[in-house]
C-alpha positions as CSV (number, residue, x, y, z in Angstrom):
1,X,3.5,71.4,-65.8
2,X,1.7,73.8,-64.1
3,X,-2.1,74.5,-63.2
4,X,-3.9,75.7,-66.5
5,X,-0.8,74.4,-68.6
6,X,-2.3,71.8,-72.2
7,X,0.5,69.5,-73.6
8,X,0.2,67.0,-76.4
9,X,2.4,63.8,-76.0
10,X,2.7,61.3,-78.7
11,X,4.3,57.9,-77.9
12,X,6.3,56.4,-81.4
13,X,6.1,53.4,-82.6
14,X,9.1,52.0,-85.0
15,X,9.1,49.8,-87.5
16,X,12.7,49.1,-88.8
17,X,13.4,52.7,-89.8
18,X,9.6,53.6,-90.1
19,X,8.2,55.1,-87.3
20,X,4.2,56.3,-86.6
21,X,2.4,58.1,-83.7
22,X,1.4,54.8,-80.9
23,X,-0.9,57.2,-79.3
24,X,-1.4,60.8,-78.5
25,X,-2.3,62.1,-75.2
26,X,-3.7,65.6,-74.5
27,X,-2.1,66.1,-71.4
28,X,-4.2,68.9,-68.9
29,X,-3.6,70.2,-65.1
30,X,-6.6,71.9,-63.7
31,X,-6.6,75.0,-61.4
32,X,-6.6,71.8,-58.5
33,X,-3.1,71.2,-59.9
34,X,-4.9,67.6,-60.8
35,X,-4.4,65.9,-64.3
36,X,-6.7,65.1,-66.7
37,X,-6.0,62.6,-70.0
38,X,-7.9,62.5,-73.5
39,X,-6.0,59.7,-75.3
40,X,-6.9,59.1,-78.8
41,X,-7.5,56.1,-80.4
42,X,-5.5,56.9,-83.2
43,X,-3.4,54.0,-83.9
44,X,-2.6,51.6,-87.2
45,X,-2.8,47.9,-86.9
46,X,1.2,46.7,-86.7
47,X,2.7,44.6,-90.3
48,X,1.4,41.3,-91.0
49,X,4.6,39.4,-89.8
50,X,4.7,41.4,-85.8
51,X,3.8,41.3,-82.9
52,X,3.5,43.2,-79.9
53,X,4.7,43.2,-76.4
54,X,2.8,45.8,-73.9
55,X,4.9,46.8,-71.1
56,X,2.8,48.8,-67.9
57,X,5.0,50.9,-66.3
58,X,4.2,52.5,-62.2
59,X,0.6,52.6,-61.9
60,X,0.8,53.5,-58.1
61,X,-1.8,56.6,-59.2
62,X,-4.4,56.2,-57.2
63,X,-6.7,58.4,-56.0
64,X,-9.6,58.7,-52.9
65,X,-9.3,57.6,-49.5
66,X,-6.2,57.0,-47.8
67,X,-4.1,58.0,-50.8
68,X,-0.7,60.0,-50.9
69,X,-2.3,62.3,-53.3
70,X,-5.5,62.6,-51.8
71,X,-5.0,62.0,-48.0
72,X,-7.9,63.8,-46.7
73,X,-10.5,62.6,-49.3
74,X,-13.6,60.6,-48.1
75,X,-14.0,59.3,-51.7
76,X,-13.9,55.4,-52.9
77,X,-10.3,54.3,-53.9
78,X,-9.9,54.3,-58.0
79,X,-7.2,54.3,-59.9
80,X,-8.3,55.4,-64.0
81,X,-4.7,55.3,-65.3
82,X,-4.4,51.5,-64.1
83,X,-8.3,50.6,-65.2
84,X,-7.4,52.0,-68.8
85,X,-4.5,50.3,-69.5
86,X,-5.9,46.9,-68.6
87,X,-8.9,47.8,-70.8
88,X,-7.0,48.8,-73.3
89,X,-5.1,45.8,-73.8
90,X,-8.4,43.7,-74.0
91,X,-9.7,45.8,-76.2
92,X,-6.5,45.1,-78.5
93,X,-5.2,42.2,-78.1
94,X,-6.2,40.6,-81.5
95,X,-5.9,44.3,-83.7
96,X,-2.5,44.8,-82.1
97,X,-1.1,41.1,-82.3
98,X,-0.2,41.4,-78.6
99,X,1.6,38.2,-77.4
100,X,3.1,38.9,-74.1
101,X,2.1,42.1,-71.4
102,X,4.8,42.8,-68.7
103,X,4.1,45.3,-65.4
104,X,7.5,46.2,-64.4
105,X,6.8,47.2,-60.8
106,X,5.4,49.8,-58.3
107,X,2.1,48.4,-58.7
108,X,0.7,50.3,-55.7
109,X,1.6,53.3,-54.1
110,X,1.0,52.6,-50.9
111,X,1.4,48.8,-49.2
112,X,-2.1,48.2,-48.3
113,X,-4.5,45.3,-49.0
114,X,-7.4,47.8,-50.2
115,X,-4.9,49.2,-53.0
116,X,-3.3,45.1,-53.8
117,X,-7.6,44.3,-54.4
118,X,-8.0,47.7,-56.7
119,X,-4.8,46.0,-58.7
120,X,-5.6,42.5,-59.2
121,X,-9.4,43.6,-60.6
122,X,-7.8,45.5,-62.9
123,X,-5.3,42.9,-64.0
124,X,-8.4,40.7,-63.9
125,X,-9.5,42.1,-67.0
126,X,-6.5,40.6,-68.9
127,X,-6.2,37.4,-66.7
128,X,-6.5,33.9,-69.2
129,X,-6.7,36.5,-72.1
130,X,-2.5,36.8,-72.5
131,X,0.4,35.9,-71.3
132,X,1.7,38.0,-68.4
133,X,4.0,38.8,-65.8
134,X,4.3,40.8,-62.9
135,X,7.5,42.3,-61.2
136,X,7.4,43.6,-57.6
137,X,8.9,47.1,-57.2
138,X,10.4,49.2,-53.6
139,X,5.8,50.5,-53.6
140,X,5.4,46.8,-53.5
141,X,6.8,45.6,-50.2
142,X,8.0,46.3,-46.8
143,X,11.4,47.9,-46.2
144,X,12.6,44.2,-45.0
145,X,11.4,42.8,-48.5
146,X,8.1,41.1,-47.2
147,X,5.9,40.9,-50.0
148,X,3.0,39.2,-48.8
149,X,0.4,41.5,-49.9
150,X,1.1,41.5,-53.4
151,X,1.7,37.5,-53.1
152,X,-1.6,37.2,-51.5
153,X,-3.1,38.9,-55.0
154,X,-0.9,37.3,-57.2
155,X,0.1,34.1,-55.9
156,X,1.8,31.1,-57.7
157,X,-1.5,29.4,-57.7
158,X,-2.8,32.0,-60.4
159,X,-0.8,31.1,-63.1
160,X,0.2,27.9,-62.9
161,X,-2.5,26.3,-64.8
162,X,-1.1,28.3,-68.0
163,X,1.2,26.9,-70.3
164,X,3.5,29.9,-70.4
165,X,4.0,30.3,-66.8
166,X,7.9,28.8,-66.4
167,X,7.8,28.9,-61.9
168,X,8.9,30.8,-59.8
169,X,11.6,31.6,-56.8
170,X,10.4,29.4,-53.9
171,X,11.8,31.9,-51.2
172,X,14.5,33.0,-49.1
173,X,15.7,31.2,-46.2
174,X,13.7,33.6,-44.3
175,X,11.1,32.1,-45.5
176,X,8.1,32.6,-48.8
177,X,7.5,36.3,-47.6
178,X,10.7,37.4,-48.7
179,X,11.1,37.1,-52.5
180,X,8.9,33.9,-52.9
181,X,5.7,32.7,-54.1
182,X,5.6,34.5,-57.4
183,X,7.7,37.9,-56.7
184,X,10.4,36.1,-58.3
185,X,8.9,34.7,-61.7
186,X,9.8,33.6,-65.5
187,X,7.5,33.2,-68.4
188,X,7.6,31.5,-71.7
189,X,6.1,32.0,-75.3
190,X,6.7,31.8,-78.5
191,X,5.6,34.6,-81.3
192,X,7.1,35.3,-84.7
193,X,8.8,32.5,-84.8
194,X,11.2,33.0,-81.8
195,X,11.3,31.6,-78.5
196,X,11.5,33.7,-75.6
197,X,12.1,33.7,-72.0
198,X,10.7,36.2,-69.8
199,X,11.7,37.3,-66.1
200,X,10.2,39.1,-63.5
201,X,12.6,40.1,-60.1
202,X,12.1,41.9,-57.5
């Protein structure tokens, strides 16, 4: 997309061999070549006898100070995209039958602690609310693999008073920075009456 160019996207949602619009996004870039999102809050509840599992995909958008996008800005660090997906789930965990949430990686753009604090308050908003995991992606580490900052956020510690938290990968022999303390994980729940397993790797 270019600046000035309007899109409208519309994520599907299937049911067997039904499908209906998820959501619709009106997709803008401004003159500043910056985008801009009106999301709609068209969407059904799912059949009786579903449920739902929400997968967060790269939220390594941020925005102010110190960002790739915005090196030169002297604005606070935020990161919308992130913030509304969070909220979004909490809004709807009970209308959409949500059971599980995954975040498959790149949860920061750049490996800082100020970015690791933006992302843990805005997994906070789902934290004791649903079962969820976390999977640590090449924005989430070192080049050697040292993952401290994001284990620092999201330690074992976190979870392990929940009943669907299965453990986690203790380490390597390099020791808990690499691969350990919860950047290795598995989770467990139950929903529609299946059993399933869940894992999160680096």
């Amino acid at each position: 997309m270019t600046p000035g160019d309007k899109e409208i996207w519309e994520l599907p949602r299937a049911y067997g061999n039904a499908k209906t619009s998820l959501l619709t996004a009106v997709v803008a870039v401004d003159q500043t070549n910056d985008f801009t999102f009106e999301i709609s809050e068209r969407l059904s509840a799912p059949p009786q006898d579903s449920f739902s599992i929400v997968l967060i995909p790269d939220t390594q958008a941020y925005k102010g100070k110190g960002t790739k996008s915005q090196p030169e800005s002297t604005d606070p660090l935020t990161n919308p995209i992130f913030a509304a997906h969070t909220q979004w789930i909490s809004k709807n965990i009970e209308r959409q039958k949500i059971v599980f949430v995954s975040h498959v990686g790149d949860i920061v753009d750049k490996n800082i602690p100020a970015q690791w604090e933006l992302a843990r308050s805005c997994m906070d908003v789902i934290h004791g609310n649903v079962p969820y995991g976390i999977s640590v992606g090449n924005h989430d580490m070192t080049g050697e693999g040292d993952s401290s900052l994001f284990q620092e956020q999201f330690p074992k510690s976190r979870y392990v008073e929940f009943d669907w938290y299965g453990g986690a990968y203790e380490g390597s022999p390099m020791g808990p920075h690499i691969s350990g303390n919860n950047a290795n994980s598995y989770q467990l729940f139950s929903a529609g009456g299946m059993d399933f397993i869940f894992m999160h790797l680096e």
